[in-house]
N, C-alpha and C positions, 0 to 999 in steps of 0.2 A: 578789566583794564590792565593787570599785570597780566597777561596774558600778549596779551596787544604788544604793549612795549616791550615785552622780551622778544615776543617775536618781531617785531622793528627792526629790536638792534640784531637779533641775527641776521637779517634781510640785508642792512648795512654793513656789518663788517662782510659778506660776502661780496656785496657790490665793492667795495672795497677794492677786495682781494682779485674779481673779475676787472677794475678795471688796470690796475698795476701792473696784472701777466700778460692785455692784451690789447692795451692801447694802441699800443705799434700795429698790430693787425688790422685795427679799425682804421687808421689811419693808410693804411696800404691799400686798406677796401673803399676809400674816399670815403669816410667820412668823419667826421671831429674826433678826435682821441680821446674828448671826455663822453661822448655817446659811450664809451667801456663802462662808464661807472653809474648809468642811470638803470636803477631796479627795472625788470622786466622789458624796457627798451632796446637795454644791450643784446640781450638773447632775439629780439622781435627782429632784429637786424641780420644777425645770425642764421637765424629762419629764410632771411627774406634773400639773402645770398645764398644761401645752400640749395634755394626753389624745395622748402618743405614749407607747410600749412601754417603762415607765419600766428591764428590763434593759439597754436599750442604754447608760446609765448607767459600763455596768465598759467597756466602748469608748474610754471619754472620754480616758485618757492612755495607751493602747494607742502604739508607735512608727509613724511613716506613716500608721498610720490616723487614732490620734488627732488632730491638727492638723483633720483632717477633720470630725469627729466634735464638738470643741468648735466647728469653723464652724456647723455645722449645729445645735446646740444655742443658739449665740449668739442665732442668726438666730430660733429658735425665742423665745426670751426678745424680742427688740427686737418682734418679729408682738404680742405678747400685750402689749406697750403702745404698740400701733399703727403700729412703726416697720418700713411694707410696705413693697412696691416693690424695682426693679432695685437706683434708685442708695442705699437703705439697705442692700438687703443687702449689697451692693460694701464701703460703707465698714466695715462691721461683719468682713466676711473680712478683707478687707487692714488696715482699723485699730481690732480688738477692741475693745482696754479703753478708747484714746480715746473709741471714736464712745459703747460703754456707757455711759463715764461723762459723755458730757454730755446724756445722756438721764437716769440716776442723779441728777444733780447738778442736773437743769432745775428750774424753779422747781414745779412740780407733776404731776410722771409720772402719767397714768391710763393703768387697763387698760380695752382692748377689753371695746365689750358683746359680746354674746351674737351680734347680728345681724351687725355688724362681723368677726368673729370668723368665723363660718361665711359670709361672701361673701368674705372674703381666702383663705378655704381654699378654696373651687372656682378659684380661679384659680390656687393654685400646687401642684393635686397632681400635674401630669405632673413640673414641676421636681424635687419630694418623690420619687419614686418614680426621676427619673433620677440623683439623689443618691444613695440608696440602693443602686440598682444600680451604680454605684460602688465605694461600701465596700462591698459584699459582695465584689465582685470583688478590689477593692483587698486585703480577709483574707485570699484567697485565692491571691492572690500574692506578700504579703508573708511568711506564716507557714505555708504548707502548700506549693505548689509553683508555678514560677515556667516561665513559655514559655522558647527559645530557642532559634534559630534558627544554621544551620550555613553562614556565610557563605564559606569558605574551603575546601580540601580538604584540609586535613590530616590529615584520616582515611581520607578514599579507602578502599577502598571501603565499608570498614565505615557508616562516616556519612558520608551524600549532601551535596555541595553543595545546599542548597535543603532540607535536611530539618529539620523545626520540632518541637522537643522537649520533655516535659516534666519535671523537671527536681524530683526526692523533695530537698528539705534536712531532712527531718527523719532521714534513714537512719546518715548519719556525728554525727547532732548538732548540731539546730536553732543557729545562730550568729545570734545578737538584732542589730537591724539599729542600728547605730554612727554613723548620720545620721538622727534620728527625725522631722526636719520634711524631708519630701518630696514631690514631683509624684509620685501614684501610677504607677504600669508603665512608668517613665522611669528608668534603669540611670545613667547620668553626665551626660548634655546634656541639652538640651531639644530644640535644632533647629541647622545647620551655619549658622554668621555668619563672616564677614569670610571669611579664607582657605579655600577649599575643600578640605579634606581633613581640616583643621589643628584637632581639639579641642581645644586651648590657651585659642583665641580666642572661643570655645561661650558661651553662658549655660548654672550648670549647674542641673542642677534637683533639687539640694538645697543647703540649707543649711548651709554647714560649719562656720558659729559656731557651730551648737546639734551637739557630739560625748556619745558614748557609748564607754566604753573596748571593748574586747574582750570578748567572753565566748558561751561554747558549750556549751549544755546538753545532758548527755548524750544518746546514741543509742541506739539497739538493733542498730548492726552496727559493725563497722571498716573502713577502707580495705585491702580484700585488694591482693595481685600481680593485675595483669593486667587490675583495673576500667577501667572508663571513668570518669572524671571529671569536673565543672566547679567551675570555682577561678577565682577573680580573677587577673590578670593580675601577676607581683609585681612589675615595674620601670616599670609603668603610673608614668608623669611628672609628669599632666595632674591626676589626683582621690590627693589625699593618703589619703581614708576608705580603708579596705580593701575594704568591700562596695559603693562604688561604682568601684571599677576597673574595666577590660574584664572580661568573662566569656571564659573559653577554655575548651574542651573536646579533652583527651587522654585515649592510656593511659597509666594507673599501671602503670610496669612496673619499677618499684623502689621498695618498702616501708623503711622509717627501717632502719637497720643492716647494709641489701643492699650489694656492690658492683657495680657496673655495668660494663659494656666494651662498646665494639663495636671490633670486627674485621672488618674487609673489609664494612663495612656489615652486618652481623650481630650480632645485639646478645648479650650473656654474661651473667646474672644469677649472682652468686654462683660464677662460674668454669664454669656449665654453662651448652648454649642454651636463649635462652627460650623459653619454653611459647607454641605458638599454638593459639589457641582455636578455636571452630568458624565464628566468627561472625566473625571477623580475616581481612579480607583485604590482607596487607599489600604494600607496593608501591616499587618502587625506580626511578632514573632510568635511562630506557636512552638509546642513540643509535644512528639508525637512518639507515644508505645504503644508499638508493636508484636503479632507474637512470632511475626516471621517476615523475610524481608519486601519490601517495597518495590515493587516495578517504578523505579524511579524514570527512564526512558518513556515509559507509557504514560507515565503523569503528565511530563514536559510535551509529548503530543496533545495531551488532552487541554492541559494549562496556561504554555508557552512558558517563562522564564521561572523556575522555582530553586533560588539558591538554597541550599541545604549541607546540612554535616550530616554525615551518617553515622554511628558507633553500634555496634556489636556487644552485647548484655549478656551475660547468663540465660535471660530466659525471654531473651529475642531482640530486639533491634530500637531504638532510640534516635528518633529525627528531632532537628533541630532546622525549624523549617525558619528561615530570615525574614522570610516577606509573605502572607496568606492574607487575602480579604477574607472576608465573613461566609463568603458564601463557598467558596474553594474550601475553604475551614470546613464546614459541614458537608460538602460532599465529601473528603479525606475521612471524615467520621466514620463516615456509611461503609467504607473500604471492610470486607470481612475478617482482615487480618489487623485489624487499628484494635490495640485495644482500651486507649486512653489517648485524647486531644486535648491541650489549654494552654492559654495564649499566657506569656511568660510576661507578665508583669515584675518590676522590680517591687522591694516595700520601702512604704512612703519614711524617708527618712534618712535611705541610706545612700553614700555617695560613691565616685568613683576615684577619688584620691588613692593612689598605689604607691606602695612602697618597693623601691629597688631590692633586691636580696644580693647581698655578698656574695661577689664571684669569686672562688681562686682554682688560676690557672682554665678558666669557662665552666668549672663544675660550683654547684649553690651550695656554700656551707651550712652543715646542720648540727645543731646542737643535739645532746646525747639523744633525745628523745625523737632525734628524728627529723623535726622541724627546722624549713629555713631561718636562718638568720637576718632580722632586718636591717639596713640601716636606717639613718633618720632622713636620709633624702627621699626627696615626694617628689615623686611625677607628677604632673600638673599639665601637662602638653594637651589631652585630651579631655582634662575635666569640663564638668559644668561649667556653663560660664552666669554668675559670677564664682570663684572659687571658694571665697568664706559662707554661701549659700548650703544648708541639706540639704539640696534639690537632686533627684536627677531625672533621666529622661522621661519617665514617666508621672513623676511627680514634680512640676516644677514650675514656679514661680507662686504667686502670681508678680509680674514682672510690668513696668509702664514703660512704652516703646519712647525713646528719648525725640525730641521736638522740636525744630527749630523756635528759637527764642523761651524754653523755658527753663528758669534759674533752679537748678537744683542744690540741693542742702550737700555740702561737702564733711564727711567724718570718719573716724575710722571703720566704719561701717560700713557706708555707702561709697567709702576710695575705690575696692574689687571691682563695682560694675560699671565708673564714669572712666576710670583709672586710664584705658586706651583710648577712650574717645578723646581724655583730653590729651595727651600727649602723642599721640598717632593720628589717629583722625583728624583733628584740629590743632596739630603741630604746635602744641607750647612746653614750654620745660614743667615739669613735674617733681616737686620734690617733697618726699616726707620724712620731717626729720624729726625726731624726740616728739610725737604724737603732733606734729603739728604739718599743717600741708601749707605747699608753697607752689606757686603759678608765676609762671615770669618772674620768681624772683620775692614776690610780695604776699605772705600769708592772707591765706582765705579760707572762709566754709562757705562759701558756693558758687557755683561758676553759670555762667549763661552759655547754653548751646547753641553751634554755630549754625548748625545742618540739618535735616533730617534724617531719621536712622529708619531701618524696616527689619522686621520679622522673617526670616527666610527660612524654611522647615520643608523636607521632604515626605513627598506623600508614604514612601517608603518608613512610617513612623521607626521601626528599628533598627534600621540599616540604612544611615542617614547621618553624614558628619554635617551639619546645620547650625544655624542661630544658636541650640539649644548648648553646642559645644563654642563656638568659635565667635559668638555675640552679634549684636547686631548690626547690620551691614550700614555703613553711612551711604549718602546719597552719592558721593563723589565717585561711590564703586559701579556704582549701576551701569550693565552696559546696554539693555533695550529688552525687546520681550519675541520670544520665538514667533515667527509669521508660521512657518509649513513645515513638514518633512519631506525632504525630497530623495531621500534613501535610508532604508532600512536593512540592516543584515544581522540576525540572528546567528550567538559566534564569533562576531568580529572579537569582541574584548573576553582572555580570557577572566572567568571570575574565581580569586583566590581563595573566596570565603566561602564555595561550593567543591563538595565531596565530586559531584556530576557536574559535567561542560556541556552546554547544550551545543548539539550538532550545530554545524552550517547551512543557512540560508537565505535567501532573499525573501523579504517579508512583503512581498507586493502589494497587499492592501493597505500596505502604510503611509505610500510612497506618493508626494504630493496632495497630502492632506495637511486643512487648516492645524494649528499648534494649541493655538490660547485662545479657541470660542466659548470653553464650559461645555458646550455640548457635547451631547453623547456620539452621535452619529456626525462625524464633522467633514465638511464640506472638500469637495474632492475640485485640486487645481490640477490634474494633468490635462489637459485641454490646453492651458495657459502654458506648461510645459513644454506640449509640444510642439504648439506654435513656437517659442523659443525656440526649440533643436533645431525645426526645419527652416525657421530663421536665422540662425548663427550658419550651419553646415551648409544652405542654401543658398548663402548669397553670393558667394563669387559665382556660385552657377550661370545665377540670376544675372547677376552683372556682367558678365563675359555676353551673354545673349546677348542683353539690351547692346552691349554696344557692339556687336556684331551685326544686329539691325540697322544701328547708326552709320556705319560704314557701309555697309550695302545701301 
């Protein structure tokens, strides 16, 4: 419902604002001067004078596209009383209702004859048609399904580094996009400025004066155990909106009410092991000696992706392999120069709390014996989550996945792991003062949750920033579940945490295959594909014939 109404009253102060700069215009055009001010009429009018497709009309305050869609409409309105060219349409995108209204307000607005009219239009139908191709695309990514690309391995080997996905929101329940003025197929930034690496410092490319509450129109499926999913990033820093956060893509391997564990790097759902699928290949850290060095190029023919660190020993060579299934594990064994494999467990107990060391002048100070100097600040950026927990990645929890509607017990205990849901997730004030907690203002020990939350874990168990770091994901992040791949390249991202880069390639058997079946052998859409290509690139063909018959 607030949803609705905020977006209302932007719909209104727009209408507004359109009918102020251009009533006089409509009135020029014959007809009432309040016709300016009626939502989605105004523009239908617009349409219907300029002779373009007077339905594109219901577009006009559409999220993302809109913005677009009244540019174009603008632009259409200034042509019909002669205001062409580059630097009109410029000022009319970036300053609407100004530039309108001093064309409205000029001492005597005329429209375009006839002849004026049809030579402005031979010059700007490529422009017209690369507009359009646009928003088309742009609908298509805002409201049906969206690209994205597998920049990391934490799925190993399920999903490839370099594999570009498409991406159903309508499966779990269309989520209306919460930033409506946007640079169309542009996720949080525009382009890298100032610090390299550093989105803080980015221009972003949306508008975060102009907000939309939350809201998620139903689905026709649920988040099962065991999907793949992509969901916004939830401790993302940098974009306050929800649906402009990072996009990440895990498994859900724990649904709202599940308990989770892992054991010796072995994950427990519900006190039993989990379910692996057909299509799950999943993968742990090993460590590998050596008595002489590794054909590491020959591996990644044999293997495809193996990040890895290399180091040089005394008495031969030392891999530290990021990601190996079981079975790679054992063939790597068999290698005649291995001469020790096993998979790097941490021990149960210990965490990953780090202590900064005293820099002076960029060098670590050391006391007489040698040893850095600590201080008392603790990194915390990447720990366990929750942080007063012994847990860590391989030993940790057992944890109960938070639920809509259940009251949990509030203390200094249990603050670390409700502590962001209630105050980010579920936007209330938080306060704990002299051991005592405060919500809205009013002490409490327990709070009722608003949402559902889910489990997000990379199959990639050790090279895998997931649920296990950054908590669990509330439902508001979710953005759908991958449909297909429909490009792959081996190469594309390089990887930092690998000694070797794997060459370049195109991975063609990947290409146009199902995403989230489970299955091992998963179902191949090029067919559907390329009926697509030869229907996008084919039809003006097509259409130029048909109506070259018609005229004949």
């Amino acid at each position: 419902m607030d949803y609705i109404i905020t977006y209302t009253i932007y719909v209104l102060i727009i209408s507004v604002l359109m009918g102020l700069t251009t009533w006089k215009l409509f009135k020029k055009m014959g007809y009432n001067p309040l016709f300016s001010f009626i939502p989605f009429y105004n523009y239908f009018i617009i349409l219907k004078e300029t002779n373009h497709p007077k339905w594109w009309a219901v577009l006009s305050y559409l999220p993302i596209v809109g913005p677009i869609m009244m540019s174009a409409f603008h632009i259409f309105l200034m042509r019909k009383f002669g205001k062409r060219g580059f630097v009109n349409g410029l000022l009319t995108v970036l300053l609407p209702f100004i530039f309108m209204a001093t064309v409205n307000y000029s001492k005597d607005p005329e429209i375009e004859t006839e002849e004026e009219e049809e030579e402005g239009k031979k010059k700007e139908t490529f422009l017209g048609s690369v507009t359009f191709a646009v928003v088309f695309a742009t609908i298509i990514h805002a409201f049906i399904t969206q690209p994205f690309g597998i920049p990391t391995g934490s799925m190993e080997r399920t999903l490839l580094v370099g594999d570009f996905l498409f991406v159903n929101k309508w499966a779990y329940g269309y989520r209306m996009p919460m930033r409506p003025v946007a640079l169309p197929f542009l996720q949080g930034t525009i382009f890298d400025t100032g610090q390299k690496g550093n989105p803080k410092d980015d221009p972003k490319s949306y508008v975060d004066a102009v907000k939309l509450p939350y809201l998620r129109l139903p689905g026709y499926d649920e988040i099962k155990r065991y999907d793949i999913v992509v969901f916004n990033y939830p401790q993302d820093s940098v974009h306050t909106a929800i649906d402009r956060k990072d996009p990440y893509v895990k498994r859900c391997v724990g649904i709202p009410g599940d308990v989770i564990e892992f054991r010796a790097g072995r994950l427990f759902v519900n006190n039993q092991p989990e379910k692996i699928l057909g299509d799950e290949e999943q993968q742990h850290k090993f460590i590998v000696k050596t008595s002489s060095q590794l054909n590491i190029p020959q591996l990644y023919k044999a293997y495809g992706f193996l990040p890895v660190q290399e180091y040089q020993t005394n008495t031969g060579f030392l891999y530290a392999f990021q990601g190996l299934t079981n079975e790679v594990a054992a063939d790597i064994k068999k290698l005649p120069e291995v001469e020790e494999i096993k998979e790097d467990i941490l021990e149960k107990g210990s965490n990953d709390i780090a202590y900064f060391p005293i820099k002076d002048r960029g060098e670590v100070v050391r006391d007489e014996s040698g040893n850095a100097m600590l201080t008392k600040k603790i990194d915390t950026s990447n720990c366990i989550y929750p942080i007063n927990k012994p847990w860590n990645q391989d030993w940790y929890g057992p944890l109960r996945i938070p639920k809509k509607g259940d009251v949990v017990k509030l203390d200094q205990e249990t603050l670390p792991t409700y502590k962001w849901i209630i105050s980010e997730y579920e936007h209330n004030k938080l306060e704990n003062k002299n051991g005592k907690i405060y919500i809205n203002g009013q002490e409490t020990s327990q709070y009722t949750i608003k949402q559902n939350y889910y489990m997000m874990i990379g199959d990639n168990r050790d090279a895998s920033l997931d649920a296990r770091f950054f908590g669990v994901v509330p439902e508001e992040n979710i953005v759908g579940r991958p449909m297909f791949t429909w490009m792959s390249l081996q190469g594309a991202f390089k990887d930092a945490n690998s000694s070797y880069q794997a060459p370049f390639k195109v991975r063609w058997d990947r290409m146009f295959k199902a995403t989230n079946t489970g299955e091992k052998n998963k179902t191949s859409y090029w067919w559907i594909a390329a009926g697509i290509l030869i229907l996008f690139f084919g039809w003006d063909y097509f259409a130029k014939l048909f109506r070259k018959k018609e005229e004949e």
